[in-house]
VOPAGU-2260 file (C-alpha; in pm, 1 decimal, decimal comma):
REM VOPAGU-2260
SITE   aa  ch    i         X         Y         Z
SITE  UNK   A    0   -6987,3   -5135,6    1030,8
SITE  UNK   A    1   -6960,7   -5483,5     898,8
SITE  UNK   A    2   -7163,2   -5591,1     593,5
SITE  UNK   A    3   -7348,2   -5852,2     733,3
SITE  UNK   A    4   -7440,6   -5618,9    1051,5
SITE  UNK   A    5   -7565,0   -5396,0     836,6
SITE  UNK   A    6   -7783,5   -5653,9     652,5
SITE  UNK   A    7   -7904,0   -5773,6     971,9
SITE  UNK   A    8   -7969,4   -5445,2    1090,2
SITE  UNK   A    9   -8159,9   -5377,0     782,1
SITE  UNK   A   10   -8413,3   -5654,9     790,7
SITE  UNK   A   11   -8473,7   -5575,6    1125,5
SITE  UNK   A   12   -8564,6   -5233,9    1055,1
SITE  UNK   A   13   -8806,9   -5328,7     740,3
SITE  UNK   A   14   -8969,6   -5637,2     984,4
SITE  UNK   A   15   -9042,8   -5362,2    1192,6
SITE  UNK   A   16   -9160,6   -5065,3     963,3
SITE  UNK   A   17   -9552,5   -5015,0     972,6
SITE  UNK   A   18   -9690,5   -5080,0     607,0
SITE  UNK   A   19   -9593,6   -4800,5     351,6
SITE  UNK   A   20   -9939,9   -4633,1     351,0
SITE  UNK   A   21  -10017,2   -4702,4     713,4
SITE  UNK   A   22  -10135,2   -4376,2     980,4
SITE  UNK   A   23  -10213,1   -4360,9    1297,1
SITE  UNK   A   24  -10115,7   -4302,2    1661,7
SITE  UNK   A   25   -9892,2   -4434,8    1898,2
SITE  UNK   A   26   -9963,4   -4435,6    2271,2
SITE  UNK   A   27   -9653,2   -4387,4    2513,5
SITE  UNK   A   28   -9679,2   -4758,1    2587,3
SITE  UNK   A   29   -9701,4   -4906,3    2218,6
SITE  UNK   A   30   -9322,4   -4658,5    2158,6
SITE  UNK   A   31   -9205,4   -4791,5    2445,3
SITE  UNK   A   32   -9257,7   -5130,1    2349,4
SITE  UNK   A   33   -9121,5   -5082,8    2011,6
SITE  UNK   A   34   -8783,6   -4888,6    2094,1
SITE  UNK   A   35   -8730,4   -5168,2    2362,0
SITE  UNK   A   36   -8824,9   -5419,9    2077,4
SITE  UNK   A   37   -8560,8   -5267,3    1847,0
SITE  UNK   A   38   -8292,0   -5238,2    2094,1
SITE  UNK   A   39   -8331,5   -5625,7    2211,4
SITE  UNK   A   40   -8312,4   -5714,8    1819,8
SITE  UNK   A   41   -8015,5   -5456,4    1753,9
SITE  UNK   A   42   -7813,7   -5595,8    2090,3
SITE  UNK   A   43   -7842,7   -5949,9    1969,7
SITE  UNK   A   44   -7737,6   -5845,9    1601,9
SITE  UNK   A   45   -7415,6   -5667,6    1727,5
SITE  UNK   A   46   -7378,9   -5934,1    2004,8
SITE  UNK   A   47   -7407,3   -6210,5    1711,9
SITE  UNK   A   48   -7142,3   -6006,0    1489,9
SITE  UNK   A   49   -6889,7   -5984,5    1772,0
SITE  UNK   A   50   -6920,8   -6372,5    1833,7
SITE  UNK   A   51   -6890,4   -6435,8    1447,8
SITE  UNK   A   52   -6596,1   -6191,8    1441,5
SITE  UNK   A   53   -6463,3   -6335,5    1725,8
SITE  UNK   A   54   -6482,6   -6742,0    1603,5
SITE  UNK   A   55   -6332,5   -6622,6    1258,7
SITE  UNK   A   56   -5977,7   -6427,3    1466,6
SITE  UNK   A   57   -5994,8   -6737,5    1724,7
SITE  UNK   A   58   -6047,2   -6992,0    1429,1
SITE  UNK   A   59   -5715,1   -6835,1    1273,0
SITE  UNK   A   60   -5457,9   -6822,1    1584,7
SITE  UNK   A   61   -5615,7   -7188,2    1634,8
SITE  UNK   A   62   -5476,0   -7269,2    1287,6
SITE  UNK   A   63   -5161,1   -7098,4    1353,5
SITE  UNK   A   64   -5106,4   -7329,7    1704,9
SITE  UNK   A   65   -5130,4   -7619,7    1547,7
SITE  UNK   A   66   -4925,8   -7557,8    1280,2
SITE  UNK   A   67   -4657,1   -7467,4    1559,5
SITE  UNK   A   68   -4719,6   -7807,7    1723,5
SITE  UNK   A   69   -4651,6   -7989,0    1402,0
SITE  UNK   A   70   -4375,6   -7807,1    1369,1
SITE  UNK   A   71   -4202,6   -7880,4    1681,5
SITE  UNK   A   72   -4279,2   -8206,6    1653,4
SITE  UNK   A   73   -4139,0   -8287,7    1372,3
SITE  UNK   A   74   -3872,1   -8134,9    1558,8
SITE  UNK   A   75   -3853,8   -8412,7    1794,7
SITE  UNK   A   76   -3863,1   -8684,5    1544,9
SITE  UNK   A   77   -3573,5   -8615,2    1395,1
């Protein structure tokens, strides 16, 4: 996975850890609402990695276009 996925990932998981000495019980209701927690936080990390991925290949074949279009027209020019 990518580095800063796994970052995210990880503050996510410590933002959600109960405290290091904490006990108690969880009711059907309080798991449910902390799994659905955790996979709305984990969806928007990935979803935020693929669009950062994504800018960073786009960003790249932009460069490469318009280094095309100089090209060809300095073709012209001359």
């Amino acid at each position: 996975m990518h580095d800063k996925l796994n970052a995210e990932i990880d503050s996510i998981v410590k933002q959600m850890a109960p405290a290091k000495d904490a006990i108690g019980m969880l009711t059907g209701e309080d798991a449910e609402r902390i799994i659905r927690q955790a996979a709305t936080k984990g969806a928007m990390a990935g979803w935020v990695a693929g669009e950062r991925t994504a800018r960073s290949y786009w960003g790249g074949e932009m460069d490469k276009l318009r280094e095309q279009i100089k090209q060809l027209q300095m073709e012209l020019i001359k």
